[in-house]
N, CA, C and O atoms as a DFTB+ gen file, in Angstrom:
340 C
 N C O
     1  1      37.781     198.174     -72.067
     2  2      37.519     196.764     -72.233
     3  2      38.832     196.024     -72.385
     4  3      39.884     196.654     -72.271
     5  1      38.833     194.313     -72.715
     6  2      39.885     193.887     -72.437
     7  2      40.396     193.610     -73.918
     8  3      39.515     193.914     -74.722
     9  1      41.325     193.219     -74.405
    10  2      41.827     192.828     -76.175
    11  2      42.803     192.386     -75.587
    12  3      43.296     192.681     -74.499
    13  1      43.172     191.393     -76.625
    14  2      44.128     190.630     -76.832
    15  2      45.924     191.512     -77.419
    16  3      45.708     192.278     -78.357
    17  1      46.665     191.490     -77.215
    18  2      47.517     192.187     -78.010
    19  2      48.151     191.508     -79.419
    20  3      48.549     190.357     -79.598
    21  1      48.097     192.604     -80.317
    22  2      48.051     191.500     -81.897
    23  2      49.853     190.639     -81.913
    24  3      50.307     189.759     -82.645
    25  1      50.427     191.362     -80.822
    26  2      52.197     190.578     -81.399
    27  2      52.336     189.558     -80.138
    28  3      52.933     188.482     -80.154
    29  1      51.466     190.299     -78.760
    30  2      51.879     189.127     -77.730
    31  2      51.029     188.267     -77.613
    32  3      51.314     187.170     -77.133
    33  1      49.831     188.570     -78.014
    34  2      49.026     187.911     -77.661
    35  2      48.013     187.782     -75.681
    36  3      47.156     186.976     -75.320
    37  1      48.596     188.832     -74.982
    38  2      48.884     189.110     -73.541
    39  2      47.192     190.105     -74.049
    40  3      46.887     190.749     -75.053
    41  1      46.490     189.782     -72.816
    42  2      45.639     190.884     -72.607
    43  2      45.719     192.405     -72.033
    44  3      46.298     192.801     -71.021
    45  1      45.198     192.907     -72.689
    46  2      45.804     194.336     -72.352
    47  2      44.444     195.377     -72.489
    48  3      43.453     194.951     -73.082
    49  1      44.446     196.933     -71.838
    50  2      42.920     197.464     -71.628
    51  2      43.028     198.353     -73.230
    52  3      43.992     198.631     -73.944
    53  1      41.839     198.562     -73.329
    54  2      41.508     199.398     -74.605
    55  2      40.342     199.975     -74.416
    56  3      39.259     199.517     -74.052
    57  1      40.871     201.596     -74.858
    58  2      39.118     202.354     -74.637
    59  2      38.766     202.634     -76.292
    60  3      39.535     202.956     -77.198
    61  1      37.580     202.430     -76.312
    62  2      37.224     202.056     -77.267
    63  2      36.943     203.493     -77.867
    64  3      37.248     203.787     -79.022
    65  1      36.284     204.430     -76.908
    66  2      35.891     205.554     -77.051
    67  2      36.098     206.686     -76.329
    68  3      35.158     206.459     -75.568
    69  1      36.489     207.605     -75.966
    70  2      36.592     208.638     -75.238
    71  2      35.899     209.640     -75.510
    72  3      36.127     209.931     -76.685
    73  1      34.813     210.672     -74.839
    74  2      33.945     211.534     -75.819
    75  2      33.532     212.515     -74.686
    76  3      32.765     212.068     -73.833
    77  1      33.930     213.726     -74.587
    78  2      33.584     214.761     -73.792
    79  2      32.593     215.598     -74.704
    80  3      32.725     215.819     -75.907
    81  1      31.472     216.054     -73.785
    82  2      30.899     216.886     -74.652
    83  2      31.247     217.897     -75.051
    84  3      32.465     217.969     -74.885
    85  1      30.696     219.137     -75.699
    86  2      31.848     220.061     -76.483
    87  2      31.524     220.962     -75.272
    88  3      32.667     221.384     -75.091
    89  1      30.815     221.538     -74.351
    90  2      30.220     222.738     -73.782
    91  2      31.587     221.979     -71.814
    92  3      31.852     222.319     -70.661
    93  1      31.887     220.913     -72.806
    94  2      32.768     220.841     -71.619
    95  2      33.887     220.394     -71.385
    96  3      34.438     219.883     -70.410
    97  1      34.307     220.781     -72.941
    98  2      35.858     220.528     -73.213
    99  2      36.676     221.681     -72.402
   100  3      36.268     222.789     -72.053
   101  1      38.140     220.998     -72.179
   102  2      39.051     222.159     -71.618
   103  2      38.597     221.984     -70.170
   104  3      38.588     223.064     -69.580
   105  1      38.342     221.287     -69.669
   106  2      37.894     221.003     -67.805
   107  2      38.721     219.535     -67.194
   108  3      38.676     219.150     -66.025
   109  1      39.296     219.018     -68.070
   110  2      40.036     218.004     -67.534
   111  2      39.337     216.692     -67.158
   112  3      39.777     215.799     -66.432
   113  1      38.037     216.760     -67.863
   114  2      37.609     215.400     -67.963
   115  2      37.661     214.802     -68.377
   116  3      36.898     213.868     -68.131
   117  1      38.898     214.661     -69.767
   118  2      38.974     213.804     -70.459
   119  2      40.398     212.939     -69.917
   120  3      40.553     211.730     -69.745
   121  1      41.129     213.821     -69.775
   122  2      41.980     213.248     -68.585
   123  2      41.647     212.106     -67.367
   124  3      42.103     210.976     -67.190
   125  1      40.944     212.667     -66.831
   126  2      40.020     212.079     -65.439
   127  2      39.230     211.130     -66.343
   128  3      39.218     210.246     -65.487
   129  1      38.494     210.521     -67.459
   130  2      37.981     209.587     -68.178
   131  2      39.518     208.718     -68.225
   132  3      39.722     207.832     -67.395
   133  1      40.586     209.077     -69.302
   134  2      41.576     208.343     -69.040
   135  2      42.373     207.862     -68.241
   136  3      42.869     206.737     -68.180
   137  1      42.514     208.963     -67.474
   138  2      43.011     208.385     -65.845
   139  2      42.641     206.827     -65.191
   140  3      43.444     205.990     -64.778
   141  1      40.801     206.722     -65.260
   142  2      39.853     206.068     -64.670
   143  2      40.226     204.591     -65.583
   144  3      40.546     203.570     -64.975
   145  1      40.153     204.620     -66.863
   146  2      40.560     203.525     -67.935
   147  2      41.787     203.213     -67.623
   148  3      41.854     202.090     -68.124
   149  1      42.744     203.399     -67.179
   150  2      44.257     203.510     -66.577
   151  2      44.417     202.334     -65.386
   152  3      44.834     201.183     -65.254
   153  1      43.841     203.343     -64.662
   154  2      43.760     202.497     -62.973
   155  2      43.091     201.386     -63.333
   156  3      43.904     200.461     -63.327
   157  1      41.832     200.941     -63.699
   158  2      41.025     199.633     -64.227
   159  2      41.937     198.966     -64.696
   160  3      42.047     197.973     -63.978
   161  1      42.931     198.933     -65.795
   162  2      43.849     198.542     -66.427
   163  2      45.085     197.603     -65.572
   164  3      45.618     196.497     -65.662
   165  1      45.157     199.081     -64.522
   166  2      46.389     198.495     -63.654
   167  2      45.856     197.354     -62.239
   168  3      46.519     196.850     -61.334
   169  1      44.665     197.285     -62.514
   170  2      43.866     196.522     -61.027
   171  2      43.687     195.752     -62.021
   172  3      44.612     196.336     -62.585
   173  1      43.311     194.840     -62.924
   174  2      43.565     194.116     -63.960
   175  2      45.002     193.674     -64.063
   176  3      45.172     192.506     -64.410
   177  1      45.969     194.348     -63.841
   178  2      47.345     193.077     -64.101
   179  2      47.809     193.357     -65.306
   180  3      48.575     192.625     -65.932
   181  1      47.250     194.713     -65.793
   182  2      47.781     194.714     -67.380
   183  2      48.970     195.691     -67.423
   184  3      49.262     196.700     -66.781
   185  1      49.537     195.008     -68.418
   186  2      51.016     196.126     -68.774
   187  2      50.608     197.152     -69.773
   188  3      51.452     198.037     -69.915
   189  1      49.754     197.242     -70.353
   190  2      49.263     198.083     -71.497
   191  2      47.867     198.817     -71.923
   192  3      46.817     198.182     -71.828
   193  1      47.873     199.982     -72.331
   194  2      46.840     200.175     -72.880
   195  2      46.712     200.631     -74.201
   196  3      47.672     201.292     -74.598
   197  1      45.614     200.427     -75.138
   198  2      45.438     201.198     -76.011
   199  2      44.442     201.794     -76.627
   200  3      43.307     201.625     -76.181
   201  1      44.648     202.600     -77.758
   202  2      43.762     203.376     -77.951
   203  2      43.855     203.788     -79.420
   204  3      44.941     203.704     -79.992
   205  1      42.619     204.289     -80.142
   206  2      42.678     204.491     -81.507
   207  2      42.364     205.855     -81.685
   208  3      41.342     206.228     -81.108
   209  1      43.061     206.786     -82.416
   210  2      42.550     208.438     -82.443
   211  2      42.707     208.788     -83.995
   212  3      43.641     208.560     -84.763
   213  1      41.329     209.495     -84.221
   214  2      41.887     209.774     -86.164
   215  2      43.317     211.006     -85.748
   216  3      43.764     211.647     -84.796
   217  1      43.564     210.750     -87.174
   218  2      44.796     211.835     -86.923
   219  2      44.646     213.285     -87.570
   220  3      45.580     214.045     -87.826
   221  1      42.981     213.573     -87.831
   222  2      42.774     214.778     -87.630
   223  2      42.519     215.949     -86.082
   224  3      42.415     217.171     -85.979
   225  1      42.499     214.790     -85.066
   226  2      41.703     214.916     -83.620
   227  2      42.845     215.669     -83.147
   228  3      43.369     215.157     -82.158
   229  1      43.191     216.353     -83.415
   230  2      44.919     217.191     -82.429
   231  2      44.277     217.242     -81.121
   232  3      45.049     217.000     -80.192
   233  1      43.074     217.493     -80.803
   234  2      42.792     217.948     -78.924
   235  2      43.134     216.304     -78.645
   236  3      44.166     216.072     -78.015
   237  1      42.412     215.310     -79.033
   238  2      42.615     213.902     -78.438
   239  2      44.207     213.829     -78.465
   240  3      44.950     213.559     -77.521
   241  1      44.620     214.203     -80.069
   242  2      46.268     212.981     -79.644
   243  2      47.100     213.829     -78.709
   244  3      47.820     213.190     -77.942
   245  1      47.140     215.237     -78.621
   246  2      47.772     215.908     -76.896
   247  2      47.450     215.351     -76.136
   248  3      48.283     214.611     -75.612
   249  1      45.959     215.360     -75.570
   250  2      45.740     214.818     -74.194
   251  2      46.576     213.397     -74.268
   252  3      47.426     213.295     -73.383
   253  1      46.479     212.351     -75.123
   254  2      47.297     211.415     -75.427
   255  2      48.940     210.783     -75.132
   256  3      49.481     209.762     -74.707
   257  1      49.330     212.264     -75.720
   258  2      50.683     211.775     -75.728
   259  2      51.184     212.983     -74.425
   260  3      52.323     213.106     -73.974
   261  1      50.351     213.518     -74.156
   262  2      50.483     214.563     -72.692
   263  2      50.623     213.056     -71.595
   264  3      51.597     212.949     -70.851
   265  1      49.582     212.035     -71.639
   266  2      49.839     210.665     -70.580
   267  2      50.501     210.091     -71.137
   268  3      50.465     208.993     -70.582
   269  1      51.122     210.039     -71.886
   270  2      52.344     209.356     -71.955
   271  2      52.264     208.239     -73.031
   272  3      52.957     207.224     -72.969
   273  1      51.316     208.507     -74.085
   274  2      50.870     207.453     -74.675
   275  2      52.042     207.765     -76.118
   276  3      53.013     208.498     -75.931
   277  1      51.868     207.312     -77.084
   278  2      52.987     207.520     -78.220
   279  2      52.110     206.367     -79.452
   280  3      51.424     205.357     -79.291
   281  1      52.572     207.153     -80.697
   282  2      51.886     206.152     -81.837
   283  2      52.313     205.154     -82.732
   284  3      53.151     205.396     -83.600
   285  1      51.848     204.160     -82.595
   286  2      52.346     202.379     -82.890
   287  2      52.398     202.210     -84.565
   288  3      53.318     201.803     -85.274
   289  1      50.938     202.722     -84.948
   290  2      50.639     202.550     -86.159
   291  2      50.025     203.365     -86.741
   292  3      49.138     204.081     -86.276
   293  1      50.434     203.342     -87.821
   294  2      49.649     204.566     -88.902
   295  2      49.106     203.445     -89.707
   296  3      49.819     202.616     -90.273
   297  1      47.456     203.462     -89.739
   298  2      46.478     202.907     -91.141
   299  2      46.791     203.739     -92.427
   300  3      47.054     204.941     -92.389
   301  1      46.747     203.105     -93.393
   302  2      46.468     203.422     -94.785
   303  2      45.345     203.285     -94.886
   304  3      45.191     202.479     -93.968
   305  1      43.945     203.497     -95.466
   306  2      43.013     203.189     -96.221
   307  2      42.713     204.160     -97.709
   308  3      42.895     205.349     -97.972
   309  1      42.281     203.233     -98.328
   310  2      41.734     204.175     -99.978
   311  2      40.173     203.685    -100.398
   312  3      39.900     202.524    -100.703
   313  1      39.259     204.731    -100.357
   314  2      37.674     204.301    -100.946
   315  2      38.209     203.715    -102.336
   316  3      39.202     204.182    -102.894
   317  1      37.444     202.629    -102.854
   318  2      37.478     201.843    -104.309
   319  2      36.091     202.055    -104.787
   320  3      35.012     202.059    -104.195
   321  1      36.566     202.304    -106.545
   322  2      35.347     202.789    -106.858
   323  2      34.088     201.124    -106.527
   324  3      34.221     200.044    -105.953
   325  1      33.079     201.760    -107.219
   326  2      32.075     201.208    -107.045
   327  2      32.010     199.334    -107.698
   328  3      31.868     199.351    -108.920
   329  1      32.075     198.056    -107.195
   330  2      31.924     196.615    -108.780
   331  2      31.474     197.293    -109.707
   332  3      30.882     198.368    -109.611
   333  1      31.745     196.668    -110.711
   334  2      30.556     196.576    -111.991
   335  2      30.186     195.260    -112.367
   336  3      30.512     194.783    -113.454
   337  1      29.462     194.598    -111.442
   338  2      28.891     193.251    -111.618
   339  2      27.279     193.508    -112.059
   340  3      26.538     192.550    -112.276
């Protein structure tokens, strides 16, 4: 899909999701999924893509940084306990 970029403000592609099933991981379709999000991207006029991966996912962030992708930002988050209102 298309997003805005948060510093340029320039539209740029973003997959929101990438999801091979498990009985068919290791076949290069996740590649060929990114590939496909790529080219769309570049027939679009865009200089960029991106993408969000937890950073437990090691198979996603290889295939990742195998295309050439590299990581922008690291989130912080912390659960807070429960109000007491």
């Amino acid at each position: 899909k298309t997003v805005l970029d948060y510093y340029t403000q320039e539209q740029i592609g973003h997959v929101s999701d990438l999801v091979v099933a498990a009985h068919a991981e290791g076949r290069g379709l996740g590649r060929a999924l990114l590939d496909a999000a790529q080219s769309w991207a570049v027939g679009r006029g865009y200089s960029m893509m991106q993408l969000f991966v937890l950073p437990e996912n090691s198979g996603a962030r290889s295939l990742y940084e195998g295309s050439g992708y590299r990581a922008e930002w690291i989130k912080y988050v912390r659960e807070l306990p429960a109000s007491r209102q």
